[in-house]
C-alpha positions as CSV (number, residue, x, y, z in Angstrom):
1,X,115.5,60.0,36.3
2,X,114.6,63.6,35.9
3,X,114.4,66.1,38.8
4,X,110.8,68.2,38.9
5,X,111.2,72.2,38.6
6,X,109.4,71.8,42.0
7,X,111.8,70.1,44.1
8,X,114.7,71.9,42.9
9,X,112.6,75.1,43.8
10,X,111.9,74.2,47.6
11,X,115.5,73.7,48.3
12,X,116.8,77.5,47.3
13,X,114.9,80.1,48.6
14,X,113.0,82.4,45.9
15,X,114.0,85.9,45.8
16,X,110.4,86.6,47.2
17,X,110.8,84.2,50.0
18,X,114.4,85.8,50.8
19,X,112.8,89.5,50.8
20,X,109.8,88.7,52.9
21,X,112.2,86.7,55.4
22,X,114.3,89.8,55.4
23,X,111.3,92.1,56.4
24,X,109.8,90.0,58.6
25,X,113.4,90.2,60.6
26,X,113.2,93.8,60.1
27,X,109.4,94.1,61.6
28,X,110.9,91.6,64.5
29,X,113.1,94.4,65.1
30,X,110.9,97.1,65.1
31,X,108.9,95.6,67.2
32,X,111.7,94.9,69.7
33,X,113.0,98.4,70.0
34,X,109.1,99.3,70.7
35,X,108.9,97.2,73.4
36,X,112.3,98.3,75.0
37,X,110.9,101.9,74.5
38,X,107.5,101.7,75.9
39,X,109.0,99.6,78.9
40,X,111.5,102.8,79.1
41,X,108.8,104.9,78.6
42,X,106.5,103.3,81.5
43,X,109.4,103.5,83.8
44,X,110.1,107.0,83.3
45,X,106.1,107.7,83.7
46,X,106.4,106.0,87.1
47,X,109.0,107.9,88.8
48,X,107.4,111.2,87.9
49,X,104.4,110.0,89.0
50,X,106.2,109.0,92.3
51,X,107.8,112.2,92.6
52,X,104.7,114.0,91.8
53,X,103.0,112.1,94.8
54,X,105.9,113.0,97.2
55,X,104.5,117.0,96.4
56,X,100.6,115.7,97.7
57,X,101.3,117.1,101.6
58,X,102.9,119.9,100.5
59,X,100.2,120.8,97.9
60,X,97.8,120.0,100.4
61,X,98.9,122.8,102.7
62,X,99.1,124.9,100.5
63,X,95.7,124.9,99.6
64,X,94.8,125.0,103.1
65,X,97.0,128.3,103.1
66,X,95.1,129.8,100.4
67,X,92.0,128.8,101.6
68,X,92.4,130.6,105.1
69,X,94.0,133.6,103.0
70,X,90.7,133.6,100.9
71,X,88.1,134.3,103.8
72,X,86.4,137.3,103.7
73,X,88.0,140.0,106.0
74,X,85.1,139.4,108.8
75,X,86.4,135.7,109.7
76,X,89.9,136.8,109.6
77,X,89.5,139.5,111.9
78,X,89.6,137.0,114.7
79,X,89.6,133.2,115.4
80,X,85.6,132.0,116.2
81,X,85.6,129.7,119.9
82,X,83.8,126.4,119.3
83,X,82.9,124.3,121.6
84,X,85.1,122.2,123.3
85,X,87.8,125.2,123.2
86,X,89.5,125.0,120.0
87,X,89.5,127.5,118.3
88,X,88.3,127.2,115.1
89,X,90.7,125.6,112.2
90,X,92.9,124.0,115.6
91,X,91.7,120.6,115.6
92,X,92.3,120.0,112.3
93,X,95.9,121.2,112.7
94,X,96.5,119.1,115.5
95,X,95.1,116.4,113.6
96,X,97.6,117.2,110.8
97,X,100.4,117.0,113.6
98,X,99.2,113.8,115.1
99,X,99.6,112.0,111.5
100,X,103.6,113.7,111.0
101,X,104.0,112.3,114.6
102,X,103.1,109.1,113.7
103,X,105.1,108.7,110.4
């Protein structure tokens, strides 16, 4: 009995089949060491994001800050009475303090 060219060939590996296996190991990993980096990269994005939010009150009052330095020098000259005895820009501070309070 003679052996066919074609069973002797699916037993060894052509030199074809042996380079594309070897690329597709090195896509696999690539691909890997993408993933690890995006998932590194996400992480990273998260804490600055959460440090960024810690900032929001602070940011917040400054703006209020610059906003009351802002008015024109007629408003400044002296706080306007509203009714119910605040003065004006009071509630909202004691709002403001209310909140800390509570946290």
């Amino acid at each position: 009995m003679s052996t066919t060219p074609s069973a002797k060939r699916s037993t060894t590996p052509t030199v074809f089949e042996q380079q594309r296996a070897e690329l597709v190991r090195e896509i696999a990993v690539g691909m890997e060491q993408v993933l690890q980096n995006m998932n590194r990269l996400n992480r990273n994005l998260e804490s600055i994001i959460s440090v960024g939010n810690e900032f929001g009150s602070v940011e917040a009052l400054w703006s209020r800050f610059e906003n009351f330095m802002g008015r024109p020098a007629e408003e400044a000259e002296g706080p306007v009475r509203r009714k119910g005895g605040d003065y004006e820009g009071q509630s909202e501070l004691r709002d403001e303090e209310m909140k800390d309070a509570e946290a």
